[in-house]
LUMDREN-521628 format. One record per residue: x, y, z of N, C-alpha, C, CB in turn; residue in three letters; residue number from 1. Coordinates in steps of 0.02 Angstrom, whole numbers. Glycine has a CB too. Layout:
N
[[X,Y,Z],[X,Y,Z],[X,Y,Z],[X,Y,Z],"ALA",NUM]
...
//
This chain:
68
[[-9708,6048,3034],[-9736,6103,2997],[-9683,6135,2953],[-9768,6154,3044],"UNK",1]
[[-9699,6135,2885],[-9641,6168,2838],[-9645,6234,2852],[-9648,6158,2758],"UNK",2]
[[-9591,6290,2876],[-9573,6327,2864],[-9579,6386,2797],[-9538,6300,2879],"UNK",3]
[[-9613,6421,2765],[-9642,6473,2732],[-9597,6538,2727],[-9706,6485,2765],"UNK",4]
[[-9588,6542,2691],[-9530,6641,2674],[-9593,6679,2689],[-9487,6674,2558],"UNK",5]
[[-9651,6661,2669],[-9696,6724,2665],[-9771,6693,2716],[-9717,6747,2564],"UNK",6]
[[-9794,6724,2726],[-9837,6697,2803],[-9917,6689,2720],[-9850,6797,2913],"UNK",7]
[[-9907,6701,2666],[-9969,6688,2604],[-9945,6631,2560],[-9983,6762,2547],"UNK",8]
[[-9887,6609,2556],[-9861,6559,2511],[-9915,6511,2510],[-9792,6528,2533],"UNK",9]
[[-9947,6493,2550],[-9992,6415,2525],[-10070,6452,2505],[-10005,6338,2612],"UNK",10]
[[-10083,6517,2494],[-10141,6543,2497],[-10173,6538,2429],[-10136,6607,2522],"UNK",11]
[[-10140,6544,2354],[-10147,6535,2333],[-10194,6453,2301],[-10108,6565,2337],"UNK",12]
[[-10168,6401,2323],[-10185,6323,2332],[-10251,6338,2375],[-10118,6269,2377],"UNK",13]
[[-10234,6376,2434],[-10297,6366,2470],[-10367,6381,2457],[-10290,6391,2517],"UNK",14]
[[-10336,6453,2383],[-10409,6471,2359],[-10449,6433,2297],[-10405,6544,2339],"UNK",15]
[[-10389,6405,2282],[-10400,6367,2222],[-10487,6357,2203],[-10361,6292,2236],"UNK",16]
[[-10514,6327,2234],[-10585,6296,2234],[-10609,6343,2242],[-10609,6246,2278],"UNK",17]
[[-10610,6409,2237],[-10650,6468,2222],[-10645,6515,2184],[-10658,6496,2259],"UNK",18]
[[-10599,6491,2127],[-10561,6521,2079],[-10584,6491,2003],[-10484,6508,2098],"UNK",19]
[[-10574,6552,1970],[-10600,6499,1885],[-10559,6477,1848],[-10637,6533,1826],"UNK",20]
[[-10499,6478,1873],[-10426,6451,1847],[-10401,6510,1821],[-10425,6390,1788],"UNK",21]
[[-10409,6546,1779],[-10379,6599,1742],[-10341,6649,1781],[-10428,6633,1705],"UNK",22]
[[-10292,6671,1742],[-10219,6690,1767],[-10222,6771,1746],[-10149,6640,1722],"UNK",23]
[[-10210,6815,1786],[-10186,6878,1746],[-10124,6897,1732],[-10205,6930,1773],"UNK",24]
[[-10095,6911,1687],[-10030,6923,1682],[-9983,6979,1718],[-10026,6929,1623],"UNK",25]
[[-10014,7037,1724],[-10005,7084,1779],[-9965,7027,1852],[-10098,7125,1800],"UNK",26]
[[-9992,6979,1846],[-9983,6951,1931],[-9945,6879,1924],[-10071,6936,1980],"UNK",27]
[[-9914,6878,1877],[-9878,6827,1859],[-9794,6847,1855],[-9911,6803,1793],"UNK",28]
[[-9769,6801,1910],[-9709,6807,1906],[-9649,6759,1883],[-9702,6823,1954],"UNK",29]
[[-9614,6740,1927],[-9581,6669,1884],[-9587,6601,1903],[-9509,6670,1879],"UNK",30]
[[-9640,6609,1887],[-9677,6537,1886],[-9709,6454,1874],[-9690,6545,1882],"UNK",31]
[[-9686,6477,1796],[-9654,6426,1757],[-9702,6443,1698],[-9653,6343,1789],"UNK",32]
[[-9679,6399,1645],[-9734,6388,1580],[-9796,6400,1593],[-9739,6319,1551],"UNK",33]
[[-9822,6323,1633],[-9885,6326,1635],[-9947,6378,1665],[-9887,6280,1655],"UNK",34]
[[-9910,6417,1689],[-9940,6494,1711],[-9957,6525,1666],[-9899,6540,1743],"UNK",35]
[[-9914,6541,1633],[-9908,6590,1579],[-9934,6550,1512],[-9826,6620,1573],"UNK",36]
[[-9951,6502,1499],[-10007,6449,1443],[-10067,6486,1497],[-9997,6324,1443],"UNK",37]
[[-10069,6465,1552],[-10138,6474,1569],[-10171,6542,1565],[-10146,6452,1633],"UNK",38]
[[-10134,6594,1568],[-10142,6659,1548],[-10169,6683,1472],[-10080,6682,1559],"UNK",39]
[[-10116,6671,1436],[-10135,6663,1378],[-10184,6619,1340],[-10094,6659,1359],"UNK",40]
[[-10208,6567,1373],[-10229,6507,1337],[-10207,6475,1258],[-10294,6519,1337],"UNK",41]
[[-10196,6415,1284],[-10154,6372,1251],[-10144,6393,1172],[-10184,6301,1259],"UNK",42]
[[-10201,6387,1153],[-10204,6434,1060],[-10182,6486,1067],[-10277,6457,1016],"UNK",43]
[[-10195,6542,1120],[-10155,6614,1103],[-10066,6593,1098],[-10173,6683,1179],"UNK",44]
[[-10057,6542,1165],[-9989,6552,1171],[-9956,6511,1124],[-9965,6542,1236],"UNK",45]
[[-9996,6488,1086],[-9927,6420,1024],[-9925,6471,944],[-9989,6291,989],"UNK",46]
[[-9987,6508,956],[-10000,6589,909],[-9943,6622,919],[-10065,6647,935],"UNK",47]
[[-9920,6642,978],[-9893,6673,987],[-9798,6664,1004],[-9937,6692,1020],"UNK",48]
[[-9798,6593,1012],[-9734,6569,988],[-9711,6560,933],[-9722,6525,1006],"UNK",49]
[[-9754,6538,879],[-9724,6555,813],[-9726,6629,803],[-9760,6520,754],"UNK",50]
[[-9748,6660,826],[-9749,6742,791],[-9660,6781,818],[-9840,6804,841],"UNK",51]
[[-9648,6748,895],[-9601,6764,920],[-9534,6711,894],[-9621,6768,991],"UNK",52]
[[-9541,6656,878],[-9476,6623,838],[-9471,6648,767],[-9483,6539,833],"UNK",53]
[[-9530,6667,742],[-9533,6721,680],[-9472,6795,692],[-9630,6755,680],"UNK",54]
[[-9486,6832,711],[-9479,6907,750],[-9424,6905,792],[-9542,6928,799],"UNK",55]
[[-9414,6868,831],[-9364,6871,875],[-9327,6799,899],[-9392,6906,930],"UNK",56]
[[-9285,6770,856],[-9278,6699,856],[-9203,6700,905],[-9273,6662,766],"UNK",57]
[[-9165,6752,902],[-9112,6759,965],[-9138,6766,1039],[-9068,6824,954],"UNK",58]
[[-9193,6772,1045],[-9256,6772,1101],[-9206,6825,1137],[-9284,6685,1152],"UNK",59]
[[-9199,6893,1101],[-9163,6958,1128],[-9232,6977,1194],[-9149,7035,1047],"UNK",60]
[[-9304,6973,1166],[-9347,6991,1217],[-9357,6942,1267],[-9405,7009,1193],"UNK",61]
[[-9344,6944,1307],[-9358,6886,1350],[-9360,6889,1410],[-9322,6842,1343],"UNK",62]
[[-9374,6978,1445],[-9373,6981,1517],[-9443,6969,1536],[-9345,7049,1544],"UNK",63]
[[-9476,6993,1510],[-9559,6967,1529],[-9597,6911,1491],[-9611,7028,1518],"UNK",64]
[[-9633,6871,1547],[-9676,6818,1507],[-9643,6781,1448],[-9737,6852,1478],"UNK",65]
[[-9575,6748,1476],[-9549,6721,1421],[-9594,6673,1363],[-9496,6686,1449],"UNK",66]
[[-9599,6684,1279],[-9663,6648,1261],[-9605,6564,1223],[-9728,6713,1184],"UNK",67]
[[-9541,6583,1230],[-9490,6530,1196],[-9503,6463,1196],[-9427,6530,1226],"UNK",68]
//
């Protein structure tokens, strides 16, 4: 039995199949890309990478929801 930091770590997976896929960003932590695409959905977030390599191309913003 694998060992767990948090006694909910697999809970997420477990609900999966009762879930509509969609992500809130409020509850997104560091997770990877594909979290944060799924949040945004895919057109908002490639919208929103050119707007941010536009605006901020030293990617100075980058503590939340990195969009780079």
């Amino acid at each position: 039995m694998e060992m767990r930091p948090h006694g909910y770590a697999g809970t997420r997976e477990q609900l999966r199949p009762f879930t509509t896929g969609g992500v809130w960003l409020n509850f997104v932590g560091d997770e990877g890309e594909d979290r944060i695409k799924a949040a945004f959905g895919i057109e908002n977030f490639k919208r929103l990478q050119a707007v941010k390599r536009r605006y901020d191309p030293e990617n100075v913003f980058r503590a939340n929801h990195n969009l780079s």
